[in-house]
BALOBA-1460 file (C-alpha; in Angstrom, 3 decimals):
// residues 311
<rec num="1" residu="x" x="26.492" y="6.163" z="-11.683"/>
<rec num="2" residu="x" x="27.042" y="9.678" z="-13.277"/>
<rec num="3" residu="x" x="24.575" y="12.287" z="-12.370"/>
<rec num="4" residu="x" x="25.878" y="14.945" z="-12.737"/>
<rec num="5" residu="x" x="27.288" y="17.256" z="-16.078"/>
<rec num="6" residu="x" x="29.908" y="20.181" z="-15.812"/>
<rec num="7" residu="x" x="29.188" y="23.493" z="-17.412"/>
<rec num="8" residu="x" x="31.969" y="26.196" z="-18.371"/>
<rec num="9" residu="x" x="34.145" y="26.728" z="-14.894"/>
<rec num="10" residu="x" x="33.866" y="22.817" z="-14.015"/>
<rec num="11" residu="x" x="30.475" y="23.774" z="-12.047"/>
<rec num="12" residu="x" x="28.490" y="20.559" z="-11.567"/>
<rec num="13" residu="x" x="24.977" y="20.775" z="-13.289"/>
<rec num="14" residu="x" x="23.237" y="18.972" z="-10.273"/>
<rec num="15" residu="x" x="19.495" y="20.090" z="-12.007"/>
<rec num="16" residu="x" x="20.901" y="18.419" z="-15.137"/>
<rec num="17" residu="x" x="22.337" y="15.296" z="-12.974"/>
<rec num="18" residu="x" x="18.439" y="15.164" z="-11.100"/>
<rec num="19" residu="x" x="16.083" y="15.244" z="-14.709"/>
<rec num="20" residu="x" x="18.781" y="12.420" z="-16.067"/>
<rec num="21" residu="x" x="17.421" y="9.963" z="-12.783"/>
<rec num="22" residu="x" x="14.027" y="11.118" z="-13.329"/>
<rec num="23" residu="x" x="13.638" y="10.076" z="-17.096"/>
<rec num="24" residu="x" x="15.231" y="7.239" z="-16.486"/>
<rec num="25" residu="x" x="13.149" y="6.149" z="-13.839"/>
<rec num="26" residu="x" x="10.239" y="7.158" z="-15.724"/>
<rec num="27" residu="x" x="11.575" y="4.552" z="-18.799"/>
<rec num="28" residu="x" x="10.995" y="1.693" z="-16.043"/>
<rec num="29" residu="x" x="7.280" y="2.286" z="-15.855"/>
<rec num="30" residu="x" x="4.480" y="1.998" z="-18.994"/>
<rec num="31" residu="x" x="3.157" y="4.009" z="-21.194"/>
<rec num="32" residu="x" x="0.210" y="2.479" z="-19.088"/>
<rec num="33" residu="x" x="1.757" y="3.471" z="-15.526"/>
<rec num="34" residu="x" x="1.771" y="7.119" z="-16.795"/>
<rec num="35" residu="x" x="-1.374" y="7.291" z="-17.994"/>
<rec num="36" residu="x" x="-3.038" y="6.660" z="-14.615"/>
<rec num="37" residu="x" x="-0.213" y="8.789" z="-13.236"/>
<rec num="38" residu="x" x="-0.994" y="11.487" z="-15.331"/>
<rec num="39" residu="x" x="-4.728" y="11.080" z="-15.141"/>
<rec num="40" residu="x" x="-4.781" y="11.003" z="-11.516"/>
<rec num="41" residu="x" x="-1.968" y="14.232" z="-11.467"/>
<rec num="42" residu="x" x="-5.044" y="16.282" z="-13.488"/>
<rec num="43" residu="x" x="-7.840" y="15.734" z="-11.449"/>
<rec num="44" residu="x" x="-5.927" y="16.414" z="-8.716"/>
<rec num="45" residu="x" x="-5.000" y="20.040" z="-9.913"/>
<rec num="46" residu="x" x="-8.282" y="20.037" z="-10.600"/>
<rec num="47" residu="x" x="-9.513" y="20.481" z="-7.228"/>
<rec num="48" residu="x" x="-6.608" y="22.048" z="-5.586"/>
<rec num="49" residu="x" x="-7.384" y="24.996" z="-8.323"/>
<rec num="50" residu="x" x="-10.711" y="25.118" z="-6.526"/>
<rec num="51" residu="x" x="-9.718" y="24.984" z="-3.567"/>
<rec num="52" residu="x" x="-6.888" y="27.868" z="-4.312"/>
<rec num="53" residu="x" x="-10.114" y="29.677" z="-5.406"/>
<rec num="54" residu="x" x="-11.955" y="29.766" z="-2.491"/>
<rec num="55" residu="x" x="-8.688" y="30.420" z="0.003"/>
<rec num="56" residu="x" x="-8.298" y="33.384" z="-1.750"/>
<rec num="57" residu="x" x="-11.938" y="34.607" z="-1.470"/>
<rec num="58" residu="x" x="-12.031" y="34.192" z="2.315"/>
<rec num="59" residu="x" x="-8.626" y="35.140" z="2.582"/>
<rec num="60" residu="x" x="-9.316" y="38.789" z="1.273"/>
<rec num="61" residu="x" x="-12.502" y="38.404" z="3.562"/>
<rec num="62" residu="x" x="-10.109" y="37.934" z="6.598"/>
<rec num="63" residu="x" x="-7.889" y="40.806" z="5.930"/>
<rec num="64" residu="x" x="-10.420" y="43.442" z="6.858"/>
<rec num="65" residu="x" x="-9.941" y="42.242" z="10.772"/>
<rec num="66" residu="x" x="-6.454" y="42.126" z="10.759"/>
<rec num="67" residu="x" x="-6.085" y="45.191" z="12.713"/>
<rec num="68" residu="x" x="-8.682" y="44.135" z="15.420"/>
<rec num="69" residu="x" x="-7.706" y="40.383" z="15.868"/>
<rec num="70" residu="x" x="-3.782" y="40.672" z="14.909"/>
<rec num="71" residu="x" x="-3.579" y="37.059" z="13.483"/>
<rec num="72" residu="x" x="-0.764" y="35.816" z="10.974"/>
<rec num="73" residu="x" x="-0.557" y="33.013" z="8.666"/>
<rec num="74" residu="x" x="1.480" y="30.174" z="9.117"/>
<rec num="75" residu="x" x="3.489" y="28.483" z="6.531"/>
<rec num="76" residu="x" x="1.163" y="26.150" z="5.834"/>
<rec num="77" residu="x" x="-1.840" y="29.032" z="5.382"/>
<rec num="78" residu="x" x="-3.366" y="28.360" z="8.285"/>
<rec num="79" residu="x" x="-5.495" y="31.549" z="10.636"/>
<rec num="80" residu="x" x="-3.227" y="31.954" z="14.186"/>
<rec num="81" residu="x" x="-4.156" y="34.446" z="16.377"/>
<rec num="82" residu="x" x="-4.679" y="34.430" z="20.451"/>
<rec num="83" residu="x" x="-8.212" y="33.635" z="21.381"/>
<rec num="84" residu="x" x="-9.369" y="32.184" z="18.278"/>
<rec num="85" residu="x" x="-13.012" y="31.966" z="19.628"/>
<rec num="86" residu="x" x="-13.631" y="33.801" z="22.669"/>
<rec num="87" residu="x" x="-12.247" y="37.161" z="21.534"/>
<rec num="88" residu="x" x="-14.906" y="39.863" z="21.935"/>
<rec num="89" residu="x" x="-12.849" y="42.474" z="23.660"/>
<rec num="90" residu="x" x="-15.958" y="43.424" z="26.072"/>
<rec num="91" residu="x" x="-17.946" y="45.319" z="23.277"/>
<rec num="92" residu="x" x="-21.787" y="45.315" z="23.555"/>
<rec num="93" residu="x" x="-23.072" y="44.916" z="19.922"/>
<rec num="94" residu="x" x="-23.544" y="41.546" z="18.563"/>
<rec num="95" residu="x" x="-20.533" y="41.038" z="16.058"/>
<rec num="96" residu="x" x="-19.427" y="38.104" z="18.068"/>
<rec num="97" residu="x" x="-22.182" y="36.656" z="16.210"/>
<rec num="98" residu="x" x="-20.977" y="37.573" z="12.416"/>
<rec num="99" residu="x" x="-19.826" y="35.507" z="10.217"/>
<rec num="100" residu="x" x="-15.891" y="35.089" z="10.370"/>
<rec num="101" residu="x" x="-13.878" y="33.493" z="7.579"/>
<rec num="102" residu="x" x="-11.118" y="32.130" z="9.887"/>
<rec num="103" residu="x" x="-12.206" y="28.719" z="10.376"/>
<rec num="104" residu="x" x="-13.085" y="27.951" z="6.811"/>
<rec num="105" residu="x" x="-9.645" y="29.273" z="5.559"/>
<rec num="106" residu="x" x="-8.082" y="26.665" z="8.243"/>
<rec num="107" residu="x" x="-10.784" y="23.986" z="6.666"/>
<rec num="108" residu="x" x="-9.303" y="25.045" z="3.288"/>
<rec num="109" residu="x" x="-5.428" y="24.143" z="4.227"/>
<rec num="110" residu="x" x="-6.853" y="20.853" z="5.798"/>
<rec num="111" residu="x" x="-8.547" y="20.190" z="2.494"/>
<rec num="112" residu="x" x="-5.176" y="21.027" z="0.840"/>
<rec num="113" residu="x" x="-3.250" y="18.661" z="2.892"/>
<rec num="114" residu="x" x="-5.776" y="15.573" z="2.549"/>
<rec num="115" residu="x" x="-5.711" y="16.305" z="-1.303"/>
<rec num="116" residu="x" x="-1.947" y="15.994" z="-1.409"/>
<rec num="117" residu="x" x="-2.099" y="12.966" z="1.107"/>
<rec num="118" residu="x" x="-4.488" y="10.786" z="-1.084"/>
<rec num="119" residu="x" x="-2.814" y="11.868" z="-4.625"/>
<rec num="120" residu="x" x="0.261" y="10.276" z="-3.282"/>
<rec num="121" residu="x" x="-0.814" y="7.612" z="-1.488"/>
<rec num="122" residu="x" x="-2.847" y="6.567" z="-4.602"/>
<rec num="123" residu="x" x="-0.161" y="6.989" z="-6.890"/>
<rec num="124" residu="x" x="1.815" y="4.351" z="-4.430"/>
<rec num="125" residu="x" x="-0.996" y="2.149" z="-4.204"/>
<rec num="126" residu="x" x="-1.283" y="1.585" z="-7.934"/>
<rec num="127" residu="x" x="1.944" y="0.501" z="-8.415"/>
<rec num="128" residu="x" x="1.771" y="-1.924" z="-5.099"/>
<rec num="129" residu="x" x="-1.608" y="-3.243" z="-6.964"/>
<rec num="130" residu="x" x="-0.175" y="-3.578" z="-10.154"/>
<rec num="131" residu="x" x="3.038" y="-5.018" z="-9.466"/>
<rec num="132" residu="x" x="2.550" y="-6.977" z="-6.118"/>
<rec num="133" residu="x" x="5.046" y="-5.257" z="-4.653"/>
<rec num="134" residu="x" x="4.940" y="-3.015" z="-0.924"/>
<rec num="135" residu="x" x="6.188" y="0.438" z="-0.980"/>
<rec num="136" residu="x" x="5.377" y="2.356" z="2.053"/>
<rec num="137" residu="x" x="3.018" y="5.049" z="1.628"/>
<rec num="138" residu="x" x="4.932" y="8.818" z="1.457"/>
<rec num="139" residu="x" x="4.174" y="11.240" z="4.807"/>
<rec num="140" residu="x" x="2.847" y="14.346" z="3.429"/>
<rec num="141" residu="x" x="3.975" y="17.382" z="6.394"/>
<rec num="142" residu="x" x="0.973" y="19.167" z="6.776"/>
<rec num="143" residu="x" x="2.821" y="22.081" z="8.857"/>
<rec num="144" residu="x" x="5.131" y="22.864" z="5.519"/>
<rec num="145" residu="x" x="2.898" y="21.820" z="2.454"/>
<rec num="146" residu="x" x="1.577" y="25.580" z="1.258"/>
<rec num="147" residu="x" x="-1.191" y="26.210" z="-0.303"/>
<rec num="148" residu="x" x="-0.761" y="26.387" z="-4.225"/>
<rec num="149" residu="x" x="1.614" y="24.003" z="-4.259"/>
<rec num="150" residu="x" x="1.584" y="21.391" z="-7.375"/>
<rec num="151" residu="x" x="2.948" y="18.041" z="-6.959"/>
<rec num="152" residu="x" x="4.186" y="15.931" z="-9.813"/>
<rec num="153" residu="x" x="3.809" y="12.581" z="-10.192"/>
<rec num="154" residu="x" x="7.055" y="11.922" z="-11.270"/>
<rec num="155" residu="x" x="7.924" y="12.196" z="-7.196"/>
<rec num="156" residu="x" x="6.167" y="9.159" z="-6.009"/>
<rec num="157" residu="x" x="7.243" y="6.836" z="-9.517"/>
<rec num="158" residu="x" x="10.656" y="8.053" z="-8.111"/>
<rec num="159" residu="x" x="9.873" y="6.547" z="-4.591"/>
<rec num="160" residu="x" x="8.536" y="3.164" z="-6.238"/>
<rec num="161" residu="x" x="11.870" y="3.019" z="-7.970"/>
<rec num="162" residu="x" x="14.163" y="3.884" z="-5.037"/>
<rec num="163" residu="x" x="12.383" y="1.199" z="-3.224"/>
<rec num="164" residu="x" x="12.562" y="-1.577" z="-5.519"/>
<rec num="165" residu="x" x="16.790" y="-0.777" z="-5.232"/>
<rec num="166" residu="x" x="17.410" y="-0.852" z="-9.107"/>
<rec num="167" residu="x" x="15.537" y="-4.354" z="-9.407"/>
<rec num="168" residu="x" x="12.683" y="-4.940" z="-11.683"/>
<rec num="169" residu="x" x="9.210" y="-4.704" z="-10.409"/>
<rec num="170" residu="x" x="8.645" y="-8.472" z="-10.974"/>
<rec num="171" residu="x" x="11.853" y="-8.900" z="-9.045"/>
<rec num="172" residu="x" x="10.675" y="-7.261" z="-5.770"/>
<rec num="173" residu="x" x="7.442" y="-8.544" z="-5.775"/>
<rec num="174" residu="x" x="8.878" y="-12.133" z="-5.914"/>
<rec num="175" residu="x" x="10.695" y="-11.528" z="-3.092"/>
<rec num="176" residu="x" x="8.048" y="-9.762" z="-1.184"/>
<rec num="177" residu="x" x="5.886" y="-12.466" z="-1.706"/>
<rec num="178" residu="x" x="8.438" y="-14.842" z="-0.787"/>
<rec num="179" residu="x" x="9.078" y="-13.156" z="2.419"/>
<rec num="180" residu="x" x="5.382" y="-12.826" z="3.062"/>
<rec num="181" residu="x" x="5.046" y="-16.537" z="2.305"/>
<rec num="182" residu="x" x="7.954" y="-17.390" z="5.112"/>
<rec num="183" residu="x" x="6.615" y="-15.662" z="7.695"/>
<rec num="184" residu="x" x="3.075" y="-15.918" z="7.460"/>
<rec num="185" residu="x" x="3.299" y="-20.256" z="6.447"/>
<rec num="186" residu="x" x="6.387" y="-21.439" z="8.209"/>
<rec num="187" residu="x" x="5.410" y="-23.468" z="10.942"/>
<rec num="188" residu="x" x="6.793" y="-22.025" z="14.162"/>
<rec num="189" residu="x" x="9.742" y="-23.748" z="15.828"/>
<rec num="190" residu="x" x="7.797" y="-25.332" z="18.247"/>
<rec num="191" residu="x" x="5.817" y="-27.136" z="15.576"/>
<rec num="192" residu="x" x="6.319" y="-31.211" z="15.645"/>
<rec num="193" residu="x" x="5.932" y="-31.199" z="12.189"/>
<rec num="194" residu="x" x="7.514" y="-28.904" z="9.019"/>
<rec num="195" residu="x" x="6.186" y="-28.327" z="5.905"/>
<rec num="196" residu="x" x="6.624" y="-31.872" z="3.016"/>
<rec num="197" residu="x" x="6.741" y="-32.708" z="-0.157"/>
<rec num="198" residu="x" x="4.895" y="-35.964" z="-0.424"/>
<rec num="199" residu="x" x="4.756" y="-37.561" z="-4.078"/>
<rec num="200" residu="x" x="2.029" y="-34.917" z="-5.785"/>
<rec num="201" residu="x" x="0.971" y="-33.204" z="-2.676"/>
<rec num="202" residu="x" x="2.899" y="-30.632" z="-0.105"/>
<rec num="203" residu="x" x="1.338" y="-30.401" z="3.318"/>
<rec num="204" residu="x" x="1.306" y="-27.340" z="5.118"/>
<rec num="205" residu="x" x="0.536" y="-27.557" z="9.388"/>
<rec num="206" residu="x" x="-0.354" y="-25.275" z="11.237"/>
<rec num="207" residu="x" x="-1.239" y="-22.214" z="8.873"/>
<rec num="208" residu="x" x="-4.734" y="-21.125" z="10.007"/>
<rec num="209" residu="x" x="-6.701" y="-21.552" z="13.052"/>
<rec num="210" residu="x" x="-10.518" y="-21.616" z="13.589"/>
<rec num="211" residu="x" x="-12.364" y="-19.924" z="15.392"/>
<rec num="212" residu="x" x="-12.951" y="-21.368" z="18.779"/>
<rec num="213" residu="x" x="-16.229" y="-20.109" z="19.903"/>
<rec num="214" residu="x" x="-17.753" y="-21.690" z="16.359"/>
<rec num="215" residu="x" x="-16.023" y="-25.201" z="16.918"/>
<rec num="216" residu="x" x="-18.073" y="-25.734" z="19.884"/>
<rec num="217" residu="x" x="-21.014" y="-26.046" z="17.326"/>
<rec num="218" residu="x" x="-19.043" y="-28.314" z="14.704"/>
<rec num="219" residu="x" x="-18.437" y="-24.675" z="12.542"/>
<rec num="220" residu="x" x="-15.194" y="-23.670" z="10.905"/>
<rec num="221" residu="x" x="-14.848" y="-20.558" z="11.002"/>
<rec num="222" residu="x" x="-10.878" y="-19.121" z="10.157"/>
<rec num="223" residu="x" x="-9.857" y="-16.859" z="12.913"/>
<rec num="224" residu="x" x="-9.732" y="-13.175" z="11.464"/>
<rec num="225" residu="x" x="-6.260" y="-13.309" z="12.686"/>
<rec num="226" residu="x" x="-5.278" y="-16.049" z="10.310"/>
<rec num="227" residu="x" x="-6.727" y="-14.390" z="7.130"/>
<rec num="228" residu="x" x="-3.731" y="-12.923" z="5.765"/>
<rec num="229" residu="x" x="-1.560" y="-16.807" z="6.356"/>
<rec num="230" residu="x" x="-4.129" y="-18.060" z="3.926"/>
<rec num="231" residu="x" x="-4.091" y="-15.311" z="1.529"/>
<rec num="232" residu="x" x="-0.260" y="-15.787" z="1.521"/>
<rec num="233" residu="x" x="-0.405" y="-19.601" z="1.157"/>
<rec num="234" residu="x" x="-2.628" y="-18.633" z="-1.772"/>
<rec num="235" residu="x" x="-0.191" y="-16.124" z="-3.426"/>
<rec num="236" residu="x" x="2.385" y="-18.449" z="-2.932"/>
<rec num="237" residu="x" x="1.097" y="-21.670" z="-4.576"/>
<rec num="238" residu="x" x="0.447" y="-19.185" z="-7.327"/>
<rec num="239" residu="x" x="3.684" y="-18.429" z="-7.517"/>
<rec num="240" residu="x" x="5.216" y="-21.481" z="-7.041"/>
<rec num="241" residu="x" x="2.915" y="-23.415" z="-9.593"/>
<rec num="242" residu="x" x="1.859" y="-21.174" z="-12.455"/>
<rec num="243" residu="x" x="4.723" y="-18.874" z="-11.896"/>
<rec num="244" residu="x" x="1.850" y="-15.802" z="-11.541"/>
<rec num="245" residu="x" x="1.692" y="-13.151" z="-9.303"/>
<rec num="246" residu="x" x="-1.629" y="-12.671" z="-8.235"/>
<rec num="247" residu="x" x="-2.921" y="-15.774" z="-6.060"/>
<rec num="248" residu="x" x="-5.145" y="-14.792" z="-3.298"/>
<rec num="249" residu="x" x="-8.035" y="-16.956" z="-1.441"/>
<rec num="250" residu="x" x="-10.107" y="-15.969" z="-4.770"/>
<rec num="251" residu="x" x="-8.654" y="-18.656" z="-6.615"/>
<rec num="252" residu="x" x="-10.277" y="-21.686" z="-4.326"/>
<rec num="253" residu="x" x="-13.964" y="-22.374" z="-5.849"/>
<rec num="254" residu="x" x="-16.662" y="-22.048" z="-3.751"/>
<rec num="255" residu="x" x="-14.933" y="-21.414" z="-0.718"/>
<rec num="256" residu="x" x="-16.464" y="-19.450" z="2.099"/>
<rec num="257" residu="x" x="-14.148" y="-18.624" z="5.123"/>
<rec num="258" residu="x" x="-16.799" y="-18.441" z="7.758"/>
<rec num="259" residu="x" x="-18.118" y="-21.826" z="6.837"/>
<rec num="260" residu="x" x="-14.768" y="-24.194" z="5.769"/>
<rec num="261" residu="x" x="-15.382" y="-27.148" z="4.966"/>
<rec num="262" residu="x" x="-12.623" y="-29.990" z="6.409"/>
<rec num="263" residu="x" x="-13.957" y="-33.002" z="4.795"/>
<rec num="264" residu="x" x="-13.790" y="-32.283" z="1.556"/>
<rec num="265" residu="x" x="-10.749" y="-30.980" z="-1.010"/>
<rec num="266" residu="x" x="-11.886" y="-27.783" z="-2.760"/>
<rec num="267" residu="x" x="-10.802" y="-27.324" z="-6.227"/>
<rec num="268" residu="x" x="-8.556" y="-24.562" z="-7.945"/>
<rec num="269" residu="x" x="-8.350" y="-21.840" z="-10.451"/>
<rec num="270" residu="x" x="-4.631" y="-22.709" z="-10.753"/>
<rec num="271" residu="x" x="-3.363" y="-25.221" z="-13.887"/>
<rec num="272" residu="x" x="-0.555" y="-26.676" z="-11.494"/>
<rec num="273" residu="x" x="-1.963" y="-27.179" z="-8.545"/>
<rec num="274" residu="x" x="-5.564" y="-28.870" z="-8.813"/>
<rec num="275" residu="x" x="-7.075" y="-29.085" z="-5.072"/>
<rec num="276" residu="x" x="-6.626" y="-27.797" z="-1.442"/>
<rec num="277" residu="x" x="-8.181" y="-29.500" z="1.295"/>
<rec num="278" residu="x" x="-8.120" y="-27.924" z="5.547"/>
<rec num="279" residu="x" x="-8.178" y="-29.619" z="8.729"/>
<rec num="280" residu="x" x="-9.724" y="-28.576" z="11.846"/>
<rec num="281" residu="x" x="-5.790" y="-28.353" z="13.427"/>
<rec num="282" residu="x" x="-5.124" y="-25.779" z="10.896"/>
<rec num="283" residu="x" x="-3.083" y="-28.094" z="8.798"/>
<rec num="284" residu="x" x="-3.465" y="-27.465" z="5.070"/>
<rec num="285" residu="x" x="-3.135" y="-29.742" z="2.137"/>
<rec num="286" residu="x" x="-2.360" y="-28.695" z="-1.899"/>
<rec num="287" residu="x" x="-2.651" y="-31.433" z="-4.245"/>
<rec num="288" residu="x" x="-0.749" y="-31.128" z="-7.704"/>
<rec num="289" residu="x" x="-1.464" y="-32.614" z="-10.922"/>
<rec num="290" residu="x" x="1.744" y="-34.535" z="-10.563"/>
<rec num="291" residu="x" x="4.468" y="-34.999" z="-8.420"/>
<rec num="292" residu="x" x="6.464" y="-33.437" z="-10.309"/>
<rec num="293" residu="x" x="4.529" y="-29.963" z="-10.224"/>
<rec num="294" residu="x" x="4.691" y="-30.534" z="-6.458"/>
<rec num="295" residu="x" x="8.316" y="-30.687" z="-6.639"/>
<rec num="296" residu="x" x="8.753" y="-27.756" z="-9.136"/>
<rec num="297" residu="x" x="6.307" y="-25.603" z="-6.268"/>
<rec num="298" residu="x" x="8.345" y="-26.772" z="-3.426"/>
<rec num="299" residu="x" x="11.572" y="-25.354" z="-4.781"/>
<rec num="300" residu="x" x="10.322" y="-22.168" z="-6.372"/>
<rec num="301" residu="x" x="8.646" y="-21.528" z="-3.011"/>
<rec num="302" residu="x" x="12.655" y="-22.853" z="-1.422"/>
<rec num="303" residu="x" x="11.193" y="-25.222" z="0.716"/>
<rec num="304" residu="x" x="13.812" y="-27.321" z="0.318"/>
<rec num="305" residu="x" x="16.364" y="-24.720" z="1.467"/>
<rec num="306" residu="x" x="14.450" y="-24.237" z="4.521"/>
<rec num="307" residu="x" x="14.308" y="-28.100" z="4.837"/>
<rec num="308" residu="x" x="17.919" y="-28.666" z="4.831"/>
<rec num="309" residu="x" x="18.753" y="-26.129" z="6.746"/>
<rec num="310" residu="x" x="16.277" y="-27.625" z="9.344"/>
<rec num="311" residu="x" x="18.451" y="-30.854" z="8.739"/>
């Protein structure tokens, strides 16, 4: 890939060779995606201009005891001096007691910092709602960022892209979800039984486990450790049925995970696959309006790689 241009002398125009990856990273996103982007970008400056305001107030405040207290700034903006609190230098008046702007300007970089930090981490969380997909959220260095710095969206879009490695979005999140799906619902190897295909149903074992402490009183109550195998069981009979992205625990009616029912099949929001029913052993059961839906599920979700590898 060519990202670079040459200018008179044969001098590579590497700024040139970085806005070319930028736009056409930001041609993979929406006119939607930058919207919110831009949106969130603004309201951001927003309050870091306010911010900026008040730093500068209490940082003109602070000069005026720069020859008694001989503090510096660090890069980040923040007060550093020796004996930040206890200095008093053995004088008798009561100035220990005055108002000092240190602290607040110190406050102030924090505030910067946290700003930053949520700006990107929202910008990364849109994308991993919108598209299903995981991208790790960005480390913002709190000892570097200054103050009056301005971010740009186009940063974090560029660290969705890089992540998804030149796939689509829908690509990544299929795989994600996939990956989720194997090792949150595989049975584990010392499971008697593996997941079937059996006519218009597939059976699932072992995927969730109730609560001990509410069996003794006939109660099914999932194990908060087993939440997120469900939720991925759900995602992935999404996926595997209607072919849609966005299957969660949501899409069983009138289910209630501190009170599951294991004698009756609950229905679903799903066209493909019609019913789920549990079992006390944590075995799982998804019913399909034909057996040929339940075949179509079982290889989009490549259960029947798994199974003949198992073979």
């Amino acid at each position: 890939m060519q990202t670079t241009s040459t200018r008179a002398g044969n001098t590579p125009d590497l700024l040139s060779g970085i806005l070319n990856i930028e736009v056409r990273n930001m041609d993979k996103i929406t006119e939607q995606d930058r919207l919110y982007c831009k949106q969130q970008q603004d309201l951001l400056y927003k309050t870091l201009d306010q911010i900026d305001h008040w730093y500068a107030i209490f940082k003109e405040e602070a000069e005026q005891y720069q020859e008694e207290r001989k503090f510096h700034y660090e890069e980040n903006g923040k007060v550093s001096m020796r004996n930040f609190y206890s200095y008093h230098n053995g004088r008798e008046d009561y100035s220990h007691n005055e108002f000092k702007p240190f602290d607040i300007l110190n406050d102030m970089v924090d505030k910067n910092r946290n700003a930053n930090a949520n700006f990107a981490n929202r910008i990364i969380a849109y994308f991993n709602r919108t598209y299903n997909v995981s991208v790790p959220e960005q480390a913002i260095d709190g000892k570097t960022l200054r103050m009056g710095f301005r971010p740009v969206y186009e940063t974090y879009v560029d660290a969705v892209i890089e992540h998804l490695g030149g796939k689509s979005f829908r690509e990544t999140a299929v795989e994600e979800l996939l990956a989720r799906f194997a090792k949150n619902v595989h049975p584990s190897c010392w499971c008697k039984t593996k997941i079937e295909l059996k006519k218009d149903k597939i059976v699932f074992p072992e995927v969730i486990r109730f609560d001990d402490f509410y069996l003794q009183y006939n109660e099914c109550k999932i194990s908060y450790n087993y939440d997120v195998n469900l939720e991925n069981l759900c995602a992935g009979i999404a996926y595997g049925a209607d072919d849609a992205l966005c299957g969660s625990s949501d899409m069983i009616i009138h289910f209630n995970r501190n009170d599951v029912s294991v004698n009756d099949w609950y229905d679903l929001t799903t066209t493909n696959a019609e019913q789920i029913k549990f079992y006390k052993n944590g075995r799982i059961d998804v019913k399909f309006k034909d057996s040929a839906a339940a075949e179509s599920c079982f290889k989009r979700l490549r259960l029947d790689e798994t199974t003949s590898k198992e073979n």
